[in-house]
N, CA and C atoms of all chains as a GROMACS GRO file, in nm:
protein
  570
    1UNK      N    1  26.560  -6.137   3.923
    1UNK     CA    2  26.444  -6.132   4.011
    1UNK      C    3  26.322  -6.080   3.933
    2UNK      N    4  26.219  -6.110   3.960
    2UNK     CA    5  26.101  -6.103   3.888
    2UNK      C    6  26.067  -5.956   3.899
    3UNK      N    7  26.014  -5.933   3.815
    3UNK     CA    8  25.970  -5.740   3.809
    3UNK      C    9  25.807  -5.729   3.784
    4UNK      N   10  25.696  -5.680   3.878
    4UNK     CA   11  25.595  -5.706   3.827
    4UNK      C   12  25.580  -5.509   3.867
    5UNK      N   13  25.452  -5.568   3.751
    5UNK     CA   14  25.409  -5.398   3.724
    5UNK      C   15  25.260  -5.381   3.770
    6UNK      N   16  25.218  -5.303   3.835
    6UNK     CA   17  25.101  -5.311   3.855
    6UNK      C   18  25.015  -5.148   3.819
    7UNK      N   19  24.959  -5.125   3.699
    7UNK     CA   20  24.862  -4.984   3.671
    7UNK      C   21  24.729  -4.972   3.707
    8UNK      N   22  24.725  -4.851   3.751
    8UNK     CA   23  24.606  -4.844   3.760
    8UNK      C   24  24.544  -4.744   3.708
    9UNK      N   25  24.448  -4.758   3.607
    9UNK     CA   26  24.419  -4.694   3.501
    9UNK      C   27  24.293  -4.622   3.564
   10UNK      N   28  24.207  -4.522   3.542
   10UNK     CA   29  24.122  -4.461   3.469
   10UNK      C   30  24.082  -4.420   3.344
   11UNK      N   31  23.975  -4.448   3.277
   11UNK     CA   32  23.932  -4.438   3.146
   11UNK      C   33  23.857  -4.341   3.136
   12UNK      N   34  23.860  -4.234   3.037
   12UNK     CA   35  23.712  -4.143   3.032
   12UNK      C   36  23.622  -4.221   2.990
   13UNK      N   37  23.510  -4.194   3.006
   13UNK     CA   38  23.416  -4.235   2.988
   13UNK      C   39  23.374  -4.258   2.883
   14UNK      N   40  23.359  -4.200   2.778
   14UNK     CA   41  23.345  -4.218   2.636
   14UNK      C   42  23.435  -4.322   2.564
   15UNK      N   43  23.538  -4.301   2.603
   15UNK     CA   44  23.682  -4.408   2.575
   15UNK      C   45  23.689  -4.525   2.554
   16UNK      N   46  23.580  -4.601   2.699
   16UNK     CA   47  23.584  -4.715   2.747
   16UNK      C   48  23.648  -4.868   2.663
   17UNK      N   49  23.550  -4.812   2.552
   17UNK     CA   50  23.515  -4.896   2.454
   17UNK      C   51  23.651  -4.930   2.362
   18UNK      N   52  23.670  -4.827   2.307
   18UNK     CA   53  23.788  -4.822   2.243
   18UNK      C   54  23.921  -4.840   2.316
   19UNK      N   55  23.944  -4.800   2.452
   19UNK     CA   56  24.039  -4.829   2.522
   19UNK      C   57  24.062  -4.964   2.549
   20UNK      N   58  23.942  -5.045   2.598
   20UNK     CA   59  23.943  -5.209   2.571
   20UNK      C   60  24.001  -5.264   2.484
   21UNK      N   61  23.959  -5.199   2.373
   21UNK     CA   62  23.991  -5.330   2.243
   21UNK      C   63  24.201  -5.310   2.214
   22UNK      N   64  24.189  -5.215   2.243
   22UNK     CA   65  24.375  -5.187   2.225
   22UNK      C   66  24.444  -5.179   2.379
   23UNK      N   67  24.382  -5.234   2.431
   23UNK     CA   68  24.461  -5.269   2.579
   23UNK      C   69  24.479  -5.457   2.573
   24UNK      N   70  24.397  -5.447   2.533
   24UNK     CA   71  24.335  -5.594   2.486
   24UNK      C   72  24.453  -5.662   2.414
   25UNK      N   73  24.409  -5.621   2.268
   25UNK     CA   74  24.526  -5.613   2.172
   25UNK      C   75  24.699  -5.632   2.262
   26UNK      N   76  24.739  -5.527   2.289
   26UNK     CA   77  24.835  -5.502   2.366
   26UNK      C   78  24.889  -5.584   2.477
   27UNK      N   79  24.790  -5.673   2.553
   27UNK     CA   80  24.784  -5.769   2.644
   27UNK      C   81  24.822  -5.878   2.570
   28UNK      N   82  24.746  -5.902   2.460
   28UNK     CA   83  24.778  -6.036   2.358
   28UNK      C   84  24.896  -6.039   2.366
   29UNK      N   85  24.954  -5.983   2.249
   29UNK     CA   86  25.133  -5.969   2.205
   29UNK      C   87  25.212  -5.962   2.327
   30UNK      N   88  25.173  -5.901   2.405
   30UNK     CA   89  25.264  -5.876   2.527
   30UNK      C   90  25.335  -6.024   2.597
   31UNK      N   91  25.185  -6.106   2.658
   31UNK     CA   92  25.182  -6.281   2.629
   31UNK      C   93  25.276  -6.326   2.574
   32UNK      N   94  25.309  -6.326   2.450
   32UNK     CA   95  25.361  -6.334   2.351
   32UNK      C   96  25.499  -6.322   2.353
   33UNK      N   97  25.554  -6.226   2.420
   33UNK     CA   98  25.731  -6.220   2.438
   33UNK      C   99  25.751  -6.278   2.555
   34UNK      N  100  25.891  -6.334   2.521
   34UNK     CA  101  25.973  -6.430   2.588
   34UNK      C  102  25.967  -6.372   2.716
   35UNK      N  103  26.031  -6.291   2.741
   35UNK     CA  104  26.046  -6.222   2.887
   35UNK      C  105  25.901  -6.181   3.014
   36UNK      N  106  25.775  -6.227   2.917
   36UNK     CA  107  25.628  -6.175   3.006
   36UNK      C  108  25.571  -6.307   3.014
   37UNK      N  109  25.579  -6.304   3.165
   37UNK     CA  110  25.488  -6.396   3.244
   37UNK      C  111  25.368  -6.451   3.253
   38UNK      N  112  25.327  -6.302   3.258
   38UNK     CA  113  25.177  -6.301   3.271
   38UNK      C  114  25.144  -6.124   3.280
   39UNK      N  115  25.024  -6.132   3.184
   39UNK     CA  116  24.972  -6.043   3.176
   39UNK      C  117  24.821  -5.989   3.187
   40UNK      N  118  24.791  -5.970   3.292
   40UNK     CA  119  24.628  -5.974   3.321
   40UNK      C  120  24.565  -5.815   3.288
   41UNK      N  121  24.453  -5.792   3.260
   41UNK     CA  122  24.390  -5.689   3.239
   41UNK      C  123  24.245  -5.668   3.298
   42UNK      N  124  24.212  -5.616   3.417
   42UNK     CA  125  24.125  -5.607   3.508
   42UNK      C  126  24.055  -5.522   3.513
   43UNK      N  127  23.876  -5.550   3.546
   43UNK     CA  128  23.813  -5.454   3.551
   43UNK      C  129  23.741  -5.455   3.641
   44UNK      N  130  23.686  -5.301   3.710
   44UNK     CA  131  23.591  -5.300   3.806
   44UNK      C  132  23.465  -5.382   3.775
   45UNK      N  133  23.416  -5.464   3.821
   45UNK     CA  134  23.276  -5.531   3.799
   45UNK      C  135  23.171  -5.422   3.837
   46UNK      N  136  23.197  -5.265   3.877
   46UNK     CA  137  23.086  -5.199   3.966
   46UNK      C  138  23.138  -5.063   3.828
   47UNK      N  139  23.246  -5.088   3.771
   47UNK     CA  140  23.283  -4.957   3.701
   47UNK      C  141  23.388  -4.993   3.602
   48UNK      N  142  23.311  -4.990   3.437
   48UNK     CA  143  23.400  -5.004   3.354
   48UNK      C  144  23.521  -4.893   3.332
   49UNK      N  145  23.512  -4.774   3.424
   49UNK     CA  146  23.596  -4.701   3.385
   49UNK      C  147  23.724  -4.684   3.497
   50UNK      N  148  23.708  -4.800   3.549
   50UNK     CA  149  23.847  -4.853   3.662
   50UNK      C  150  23.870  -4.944   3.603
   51UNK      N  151  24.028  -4.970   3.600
   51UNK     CA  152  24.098  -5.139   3.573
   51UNK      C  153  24.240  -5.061   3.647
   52UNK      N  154  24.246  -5.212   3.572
   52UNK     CA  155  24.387  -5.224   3.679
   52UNK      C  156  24.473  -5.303   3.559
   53UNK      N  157  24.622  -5.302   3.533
   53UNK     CA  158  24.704  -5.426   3.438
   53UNK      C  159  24.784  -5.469   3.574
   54UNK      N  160  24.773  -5.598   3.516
   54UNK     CA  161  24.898  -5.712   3.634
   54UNK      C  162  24.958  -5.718   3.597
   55UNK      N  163  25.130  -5.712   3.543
   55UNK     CA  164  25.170  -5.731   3.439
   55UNK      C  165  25.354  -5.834   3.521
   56UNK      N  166  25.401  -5.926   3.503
   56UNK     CA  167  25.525  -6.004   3.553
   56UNK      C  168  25.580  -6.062   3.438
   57UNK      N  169  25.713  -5.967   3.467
   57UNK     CA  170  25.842  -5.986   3.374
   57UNK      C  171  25.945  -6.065   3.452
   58UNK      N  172  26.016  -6.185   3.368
   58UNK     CA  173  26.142  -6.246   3.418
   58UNK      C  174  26.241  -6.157   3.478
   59UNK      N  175  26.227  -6.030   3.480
   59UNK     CA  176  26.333  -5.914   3.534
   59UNK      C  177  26.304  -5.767   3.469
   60UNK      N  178  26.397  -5.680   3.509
   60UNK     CA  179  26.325  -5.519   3.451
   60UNK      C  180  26.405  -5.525   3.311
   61UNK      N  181  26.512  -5.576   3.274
   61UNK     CA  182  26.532  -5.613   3.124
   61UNK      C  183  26.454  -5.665   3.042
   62UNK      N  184  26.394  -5.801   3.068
   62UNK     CA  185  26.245  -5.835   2.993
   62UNK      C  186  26.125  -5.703   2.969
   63UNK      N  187  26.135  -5.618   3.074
   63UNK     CA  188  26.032  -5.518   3.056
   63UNK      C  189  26.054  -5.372   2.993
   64UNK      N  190  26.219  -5.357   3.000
   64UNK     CA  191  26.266  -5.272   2.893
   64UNK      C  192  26.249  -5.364   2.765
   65UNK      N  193  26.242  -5.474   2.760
   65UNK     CA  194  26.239  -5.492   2.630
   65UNK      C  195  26.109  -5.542   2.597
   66UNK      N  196  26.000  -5.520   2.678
   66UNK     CA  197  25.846  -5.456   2.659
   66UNK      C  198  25.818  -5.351   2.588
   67UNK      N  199  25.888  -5.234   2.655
   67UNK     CA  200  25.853  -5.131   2.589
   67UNK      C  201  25.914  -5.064   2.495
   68UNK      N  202  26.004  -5.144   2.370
   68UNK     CA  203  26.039  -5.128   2.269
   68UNK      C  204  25.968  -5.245   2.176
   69UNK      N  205  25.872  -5.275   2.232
   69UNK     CA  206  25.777  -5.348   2.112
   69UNK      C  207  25.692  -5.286   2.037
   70UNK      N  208  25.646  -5.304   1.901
   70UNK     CA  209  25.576  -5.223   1.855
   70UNK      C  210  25.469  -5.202   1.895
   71UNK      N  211  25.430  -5.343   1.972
   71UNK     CA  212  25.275  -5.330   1.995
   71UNK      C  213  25.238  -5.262   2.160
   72UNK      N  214  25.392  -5.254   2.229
   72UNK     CA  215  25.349  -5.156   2.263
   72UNK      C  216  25.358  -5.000   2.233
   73UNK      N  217  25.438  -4.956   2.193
   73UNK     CA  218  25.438  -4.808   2.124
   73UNK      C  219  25.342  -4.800   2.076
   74UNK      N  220  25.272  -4.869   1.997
   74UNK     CA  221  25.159  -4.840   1.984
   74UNK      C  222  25.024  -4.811   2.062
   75UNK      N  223  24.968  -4.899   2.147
   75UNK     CA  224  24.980  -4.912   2.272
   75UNK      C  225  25.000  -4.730   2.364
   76UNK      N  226  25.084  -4.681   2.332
   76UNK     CA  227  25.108  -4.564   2.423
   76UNK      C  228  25.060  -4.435   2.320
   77UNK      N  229  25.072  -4.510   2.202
   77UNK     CA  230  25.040  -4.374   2.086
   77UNK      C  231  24.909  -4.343   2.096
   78UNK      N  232  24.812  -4.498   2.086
   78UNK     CA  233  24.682  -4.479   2.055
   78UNK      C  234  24.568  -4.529   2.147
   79UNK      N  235  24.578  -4.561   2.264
   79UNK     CA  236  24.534  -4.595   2.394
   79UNK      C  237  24.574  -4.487   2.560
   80UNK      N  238  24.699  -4.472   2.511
   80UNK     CA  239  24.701  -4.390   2.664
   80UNK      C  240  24.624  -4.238   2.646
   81UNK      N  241  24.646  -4.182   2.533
   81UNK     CA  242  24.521  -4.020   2.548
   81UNK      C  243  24.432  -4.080   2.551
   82UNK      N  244  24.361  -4.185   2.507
   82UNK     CA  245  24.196  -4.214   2.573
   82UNK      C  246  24.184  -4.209   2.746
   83UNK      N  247  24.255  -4.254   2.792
   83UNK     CA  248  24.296  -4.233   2.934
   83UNK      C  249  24.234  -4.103   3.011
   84UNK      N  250  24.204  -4.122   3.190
   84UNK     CA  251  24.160  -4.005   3.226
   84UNK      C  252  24.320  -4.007   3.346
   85UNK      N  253  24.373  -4.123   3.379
   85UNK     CA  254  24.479  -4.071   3.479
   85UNK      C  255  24.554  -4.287   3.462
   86UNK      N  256  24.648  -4.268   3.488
   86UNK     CA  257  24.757  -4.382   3.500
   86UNK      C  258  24.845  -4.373   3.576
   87UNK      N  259  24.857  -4.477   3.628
   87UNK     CA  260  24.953  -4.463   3.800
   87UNK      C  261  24.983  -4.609   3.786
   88UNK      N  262  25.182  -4.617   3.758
   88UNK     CA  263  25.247  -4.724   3.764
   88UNK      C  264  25.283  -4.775   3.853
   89UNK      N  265  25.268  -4.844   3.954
   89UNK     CA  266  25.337  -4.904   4.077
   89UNK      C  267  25.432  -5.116   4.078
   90UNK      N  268  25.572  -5.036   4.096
   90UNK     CA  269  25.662  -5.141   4.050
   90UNK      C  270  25.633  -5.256   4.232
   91UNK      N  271  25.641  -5.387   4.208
   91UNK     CA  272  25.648  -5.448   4.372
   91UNK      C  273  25.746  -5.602   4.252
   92UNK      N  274  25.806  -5.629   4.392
   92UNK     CA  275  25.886  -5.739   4.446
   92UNK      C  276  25.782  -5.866   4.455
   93UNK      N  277  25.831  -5.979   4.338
   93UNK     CA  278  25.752  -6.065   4.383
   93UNK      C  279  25.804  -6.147   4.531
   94UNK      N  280  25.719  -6.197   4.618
   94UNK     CA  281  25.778  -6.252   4.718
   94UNK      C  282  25.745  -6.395   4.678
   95UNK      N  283  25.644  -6.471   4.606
   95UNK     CA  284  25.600  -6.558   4.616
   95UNK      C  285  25.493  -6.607   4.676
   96UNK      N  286  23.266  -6.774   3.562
   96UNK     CA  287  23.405  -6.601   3.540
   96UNK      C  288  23.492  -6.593   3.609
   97UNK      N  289  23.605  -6.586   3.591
   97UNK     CA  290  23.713  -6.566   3.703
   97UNK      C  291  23.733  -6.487   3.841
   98UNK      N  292  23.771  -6.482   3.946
   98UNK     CA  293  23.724  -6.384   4.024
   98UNK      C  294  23.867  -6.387   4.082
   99UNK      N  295  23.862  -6.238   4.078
   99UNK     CA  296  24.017  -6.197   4.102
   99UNK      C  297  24.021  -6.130   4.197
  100UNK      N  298  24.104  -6.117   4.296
  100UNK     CA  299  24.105  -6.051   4.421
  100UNK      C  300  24.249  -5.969   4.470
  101UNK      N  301  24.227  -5.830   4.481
  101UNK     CA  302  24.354  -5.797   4.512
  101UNK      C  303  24.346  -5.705   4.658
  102UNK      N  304  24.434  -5.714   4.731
  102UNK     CA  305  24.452  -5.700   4.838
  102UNK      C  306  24.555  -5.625   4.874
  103UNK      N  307  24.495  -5.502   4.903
  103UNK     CA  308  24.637  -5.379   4.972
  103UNK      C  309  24.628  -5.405   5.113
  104UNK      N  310  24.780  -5.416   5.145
  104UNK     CA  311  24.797  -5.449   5.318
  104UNK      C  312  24.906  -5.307   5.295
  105UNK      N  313  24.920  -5.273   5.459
  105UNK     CA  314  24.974  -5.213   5.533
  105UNK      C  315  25.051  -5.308   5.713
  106UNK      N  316  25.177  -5.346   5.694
  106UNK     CA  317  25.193  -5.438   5.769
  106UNK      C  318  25.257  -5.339   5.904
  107UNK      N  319  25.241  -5.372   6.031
  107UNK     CA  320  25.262  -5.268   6.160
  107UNK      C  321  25.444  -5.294   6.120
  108UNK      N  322  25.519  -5.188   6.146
  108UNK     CA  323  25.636  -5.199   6.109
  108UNK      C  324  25.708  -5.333   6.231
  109UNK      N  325  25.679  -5.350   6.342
  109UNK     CA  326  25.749  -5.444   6.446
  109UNK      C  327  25.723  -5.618   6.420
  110UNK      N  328  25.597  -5.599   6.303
  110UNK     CA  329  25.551  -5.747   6.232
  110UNK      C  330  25.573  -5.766   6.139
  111UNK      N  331  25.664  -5.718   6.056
  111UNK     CA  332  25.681  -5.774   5.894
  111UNK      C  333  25.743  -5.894   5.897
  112UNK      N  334  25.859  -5.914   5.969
  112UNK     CA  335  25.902  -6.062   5.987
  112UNK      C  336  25.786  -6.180   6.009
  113UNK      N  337  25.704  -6.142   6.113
  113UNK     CA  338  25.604  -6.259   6.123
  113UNK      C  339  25.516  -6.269   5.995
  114UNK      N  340  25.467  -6.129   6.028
  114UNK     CA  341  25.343  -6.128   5.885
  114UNK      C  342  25.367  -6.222   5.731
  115UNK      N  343  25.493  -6.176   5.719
  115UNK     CA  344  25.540  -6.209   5.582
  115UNK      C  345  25.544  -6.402   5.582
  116UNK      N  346  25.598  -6.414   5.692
  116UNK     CA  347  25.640  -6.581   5.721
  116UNK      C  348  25.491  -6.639   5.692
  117UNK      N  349  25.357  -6.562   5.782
  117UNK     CA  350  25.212  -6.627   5.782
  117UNK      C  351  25.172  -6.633   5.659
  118UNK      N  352  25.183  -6.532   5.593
  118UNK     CA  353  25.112  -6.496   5.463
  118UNK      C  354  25.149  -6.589   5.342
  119UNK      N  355  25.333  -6.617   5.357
  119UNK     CA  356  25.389  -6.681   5.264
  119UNK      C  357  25.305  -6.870   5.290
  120UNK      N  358  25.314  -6.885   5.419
  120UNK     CA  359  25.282  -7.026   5.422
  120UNK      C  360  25.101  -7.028   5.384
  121UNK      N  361  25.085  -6.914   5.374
  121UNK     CA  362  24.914  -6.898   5.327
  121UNK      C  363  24.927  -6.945   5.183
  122UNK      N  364  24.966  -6.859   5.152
  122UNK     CA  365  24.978  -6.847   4.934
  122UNK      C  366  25.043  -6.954   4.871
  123UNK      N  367  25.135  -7.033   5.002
  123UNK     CA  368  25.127  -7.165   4.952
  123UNK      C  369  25.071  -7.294   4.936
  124UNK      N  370  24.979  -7.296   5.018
  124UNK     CA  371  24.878  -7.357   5.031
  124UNK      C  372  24.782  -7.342   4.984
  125UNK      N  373  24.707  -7.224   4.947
  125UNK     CA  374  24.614  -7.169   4.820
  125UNK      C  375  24.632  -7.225   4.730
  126UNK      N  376  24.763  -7.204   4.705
  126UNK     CA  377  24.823  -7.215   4.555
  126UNK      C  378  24.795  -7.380   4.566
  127UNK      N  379  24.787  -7.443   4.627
  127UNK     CA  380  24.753  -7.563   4.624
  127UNK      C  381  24.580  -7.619   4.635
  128UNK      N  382  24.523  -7.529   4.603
  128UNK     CA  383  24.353  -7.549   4.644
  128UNK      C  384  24.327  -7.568   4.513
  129UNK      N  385  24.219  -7.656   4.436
  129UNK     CA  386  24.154  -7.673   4.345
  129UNK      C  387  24.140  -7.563   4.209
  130UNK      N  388  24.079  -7.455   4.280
  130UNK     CA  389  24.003  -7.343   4.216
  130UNK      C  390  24.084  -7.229   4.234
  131UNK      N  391  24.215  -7.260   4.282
  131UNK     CA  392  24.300  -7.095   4.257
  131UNK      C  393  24.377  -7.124   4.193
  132UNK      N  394  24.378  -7.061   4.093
  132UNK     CA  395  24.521  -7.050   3.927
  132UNK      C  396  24.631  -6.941   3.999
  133UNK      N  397  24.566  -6.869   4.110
  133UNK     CA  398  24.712  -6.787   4.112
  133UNK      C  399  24.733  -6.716   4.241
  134UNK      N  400  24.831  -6.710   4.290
  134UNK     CA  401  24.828  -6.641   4.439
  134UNK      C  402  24.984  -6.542   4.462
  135UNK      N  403  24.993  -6.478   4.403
  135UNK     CA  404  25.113  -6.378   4.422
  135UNK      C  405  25.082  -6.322   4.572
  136UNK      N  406  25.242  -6.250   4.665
  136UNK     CA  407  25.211  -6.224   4.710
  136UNK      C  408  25.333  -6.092   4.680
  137UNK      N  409  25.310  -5.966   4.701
  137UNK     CA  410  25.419  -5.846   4.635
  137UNK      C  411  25.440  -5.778   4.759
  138UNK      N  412  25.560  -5.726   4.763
  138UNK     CA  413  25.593  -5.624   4.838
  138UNK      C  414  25.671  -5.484   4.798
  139UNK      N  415  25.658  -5.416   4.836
  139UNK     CA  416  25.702  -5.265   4.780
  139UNK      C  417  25.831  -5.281   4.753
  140UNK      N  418  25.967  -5.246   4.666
  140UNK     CA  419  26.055  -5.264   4.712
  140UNK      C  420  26.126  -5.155   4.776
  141UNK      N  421  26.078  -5.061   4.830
  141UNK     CA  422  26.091  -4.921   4.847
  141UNK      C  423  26.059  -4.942   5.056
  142UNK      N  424  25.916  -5.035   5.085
  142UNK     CA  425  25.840  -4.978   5.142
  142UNK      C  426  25.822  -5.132   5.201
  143UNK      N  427  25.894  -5.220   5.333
  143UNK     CA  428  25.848  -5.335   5.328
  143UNK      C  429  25.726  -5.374   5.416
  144UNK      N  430  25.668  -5.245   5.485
  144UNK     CA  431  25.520  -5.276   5.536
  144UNK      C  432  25.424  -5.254   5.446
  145UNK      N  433  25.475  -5.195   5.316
  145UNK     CA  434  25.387  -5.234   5.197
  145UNK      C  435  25.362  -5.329   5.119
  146UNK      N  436  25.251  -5.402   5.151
  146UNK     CA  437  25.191  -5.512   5.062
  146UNK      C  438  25.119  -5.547   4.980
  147UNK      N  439  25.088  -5.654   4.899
  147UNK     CA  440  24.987  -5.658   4.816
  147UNK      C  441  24.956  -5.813   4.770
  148UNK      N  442  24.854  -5.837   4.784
  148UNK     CA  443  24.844  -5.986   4.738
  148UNK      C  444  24.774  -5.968   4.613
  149UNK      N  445  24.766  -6.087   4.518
  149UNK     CA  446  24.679  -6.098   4.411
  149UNK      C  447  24.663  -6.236   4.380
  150UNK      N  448  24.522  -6.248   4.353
  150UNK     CA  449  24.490  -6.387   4.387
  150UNK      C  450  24.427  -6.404   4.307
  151UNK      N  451  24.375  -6.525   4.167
  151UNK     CA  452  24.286  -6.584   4.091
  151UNK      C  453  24.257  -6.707   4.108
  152UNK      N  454  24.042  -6.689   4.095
  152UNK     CA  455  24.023  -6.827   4.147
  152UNK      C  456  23.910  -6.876   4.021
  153UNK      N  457  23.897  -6.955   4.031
  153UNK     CA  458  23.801  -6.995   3.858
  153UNK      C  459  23.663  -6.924   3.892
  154UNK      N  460  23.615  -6.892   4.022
  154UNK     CA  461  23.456  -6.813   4.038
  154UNK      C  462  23.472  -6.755   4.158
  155UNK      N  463  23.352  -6.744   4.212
  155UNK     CA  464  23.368  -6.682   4.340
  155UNK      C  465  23.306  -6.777   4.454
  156UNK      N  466  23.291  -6.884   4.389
  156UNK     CA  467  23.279  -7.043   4.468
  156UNK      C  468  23.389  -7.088   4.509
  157UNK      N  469  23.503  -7.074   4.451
  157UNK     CA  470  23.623  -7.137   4.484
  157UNK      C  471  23.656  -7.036   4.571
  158UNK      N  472  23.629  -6.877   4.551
  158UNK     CA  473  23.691  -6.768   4.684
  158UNK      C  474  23.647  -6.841   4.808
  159UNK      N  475  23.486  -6.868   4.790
  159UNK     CA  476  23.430  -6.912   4.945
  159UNK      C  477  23.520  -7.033   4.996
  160UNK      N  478  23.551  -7.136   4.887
  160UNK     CA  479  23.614  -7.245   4.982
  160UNK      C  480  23.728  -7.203   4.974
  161UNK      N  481  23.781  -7.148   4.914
  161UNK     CA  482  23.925  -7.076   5.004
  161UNK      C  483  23.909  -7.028   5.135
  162UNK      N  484  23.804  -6.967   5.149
  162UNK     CA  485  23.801  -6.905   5.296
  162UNK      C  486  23.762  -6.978   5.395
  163UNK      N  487  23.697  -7.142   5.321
  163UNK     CA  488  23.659  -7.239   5.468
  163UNK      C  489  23.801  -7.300   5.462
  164UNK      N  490  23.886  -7.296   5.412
  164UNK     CA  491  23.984  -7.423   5.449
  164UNK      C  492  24.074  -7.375   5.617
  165UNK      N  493  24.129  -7.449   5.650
  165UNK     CA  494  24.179  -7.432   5.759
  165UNK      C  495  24.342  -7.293   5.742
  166UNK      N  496  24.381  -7.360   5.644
  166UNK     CA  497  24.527  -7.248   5.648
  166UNK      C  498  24.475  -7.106   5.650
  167UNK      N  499  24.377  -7.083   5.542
  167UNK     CA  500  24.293  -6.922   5.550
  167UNK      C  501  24.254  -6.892   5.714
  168UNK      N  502  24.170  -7.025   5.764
  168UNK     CA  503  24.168  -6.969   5.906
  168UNK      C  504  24.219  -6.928   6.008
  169UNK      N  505  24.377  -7.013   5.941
  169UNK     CA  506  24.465  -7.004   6.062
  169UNK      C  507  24.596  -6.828   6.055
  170UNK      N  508  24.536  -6.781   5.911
  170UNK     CA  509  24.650  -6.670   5.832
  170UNK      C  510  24.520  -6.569   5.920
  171UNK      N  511  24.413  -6.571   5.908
  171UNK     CA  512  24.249  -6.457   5.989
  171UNK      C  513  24.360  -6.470   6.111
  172UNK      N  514  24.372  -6.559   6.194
  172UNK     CA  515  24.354  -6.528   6.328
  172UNK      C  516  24.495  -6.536   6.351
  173UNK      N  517  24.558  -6.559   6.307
  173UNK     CA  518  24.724  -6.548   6.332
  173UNK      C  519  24.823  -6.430   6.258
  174UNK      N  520  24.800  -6.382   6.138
  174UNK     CA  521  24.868  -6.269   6.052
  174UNK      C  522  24.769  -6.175   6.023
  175UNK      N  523  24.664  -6.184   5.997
  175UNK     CA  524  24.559  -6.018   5.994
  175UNK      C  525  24.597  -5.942   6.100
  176UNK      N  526  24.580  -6.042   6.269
  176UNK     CA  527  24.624  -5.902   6.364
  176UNK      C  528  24.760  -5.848   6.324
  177UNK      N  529  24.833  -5.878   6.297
  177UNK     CA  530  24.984  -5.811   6.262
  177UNK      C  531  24.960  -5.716   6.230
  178UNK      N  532  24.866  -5.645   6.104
  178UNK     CA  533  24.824  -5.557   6.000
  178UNK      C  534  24.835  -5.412   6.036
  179UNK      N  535  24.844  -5.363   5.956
  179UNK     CA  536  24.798  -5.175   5.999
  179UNK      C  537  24.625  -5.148   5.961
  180UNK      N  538  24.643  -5.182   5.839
  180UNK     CA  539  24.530  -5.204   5.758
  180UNK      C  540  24.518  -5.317   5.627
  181UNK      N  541  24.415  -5.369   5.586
  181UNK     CA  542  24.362  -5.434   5.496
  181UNK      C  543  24.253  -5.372   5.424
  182UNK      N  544  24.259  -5.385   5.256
  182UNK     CA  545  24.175  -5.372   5.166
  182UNK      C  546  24.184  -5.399   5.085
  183UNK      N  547  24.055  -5.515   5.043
  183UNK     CA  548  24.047  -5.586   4.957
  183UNK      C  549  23.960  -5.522   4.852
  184UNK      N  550  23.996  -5.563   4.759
  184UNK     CA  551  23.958  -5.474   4.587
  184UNK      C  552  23.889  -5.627   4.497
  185UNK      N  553  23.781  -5.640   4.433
  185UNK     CA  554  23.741  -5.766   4.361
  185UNK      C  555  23.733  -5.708   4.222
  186UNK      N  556  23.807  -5.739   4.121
  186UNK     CA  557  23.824  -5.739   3.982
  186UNK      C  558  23.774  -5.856   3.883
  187UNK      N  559  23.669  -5.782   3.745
  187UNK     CA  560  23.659  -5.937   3.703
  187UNK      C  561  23.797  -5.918   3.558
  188UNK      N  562  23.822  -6.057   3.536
  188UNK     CA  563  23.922  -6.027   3.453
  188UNK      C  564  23.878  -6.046   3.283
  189UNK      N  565  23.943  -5.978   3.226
  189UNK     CA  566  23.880  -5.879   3.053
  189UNK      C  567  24.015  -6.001   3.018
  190UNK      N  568  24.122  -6.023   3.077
  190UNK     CA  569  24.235  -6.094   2.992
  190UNK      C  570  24.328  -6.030   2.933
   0.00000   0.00000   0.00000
């Protein structure tokens, strides 16, 4: 069954910039493995320092085996302290 | 620009059966409109009056004729009343 992830990020403010380009990054490769669907990366049109990731895995195995990619560890090394708060919320695709 | 739309529902607990049935025959029919690449519809798996739609449409021209077609009209006046609450969130998408 499909496993989608949905974050919702805050950025400090100063961050913005740099948090983009390696979320970005991170979105690419992510694409990229077998097991990810789709991977969207969203922003407030009223506030660069709201987004949101969409993120749908073939199952929560495809997405454990997300987060033994390098690009994401990396990803968590050098993007999430730019961060001001992150809140993961797992949902059921219905279709 | 893409215009992305996400949508937190709260469904009245005695309507999730209906709600879910309206909504599903909604997102399938979207999913069939010109200008929408994408119409998920999620549910908590914890929480099943918790909802969430997410929707991509190529602008925010294609949102409007999403909202004239008849199935949108018929999901307004037939599955919104079901609701607890609705709120809709507009994201542009970074990719």
């Amino acid at each position: 069954m499909s496993y989608v992830l949905q974050v919702a990020l805050r950025i400090k403010k100063e961050n913005v910039d740099a948090f983009m380009k390696k979320v970005l990054e991170n979105a690419a490769h992510a694409r990229g493995e077998p097991g990810c669907r789709h991977f969207d990366v969203l922003v407030d049109p009223k506030d660069p320092t709201h987004a949101m990731l969409y993120e749908i895995y073939d199952d929560e195995a495809a997405f454990v085996a997300h987060q033994a990619t390098e690009h994401f560890k990396k990803y968590v090394a050098e993007a999430v302290p730019l961060l001001e708060s992150r809140e993961r919320i797992v949902w059921s695709l219905a279709r």
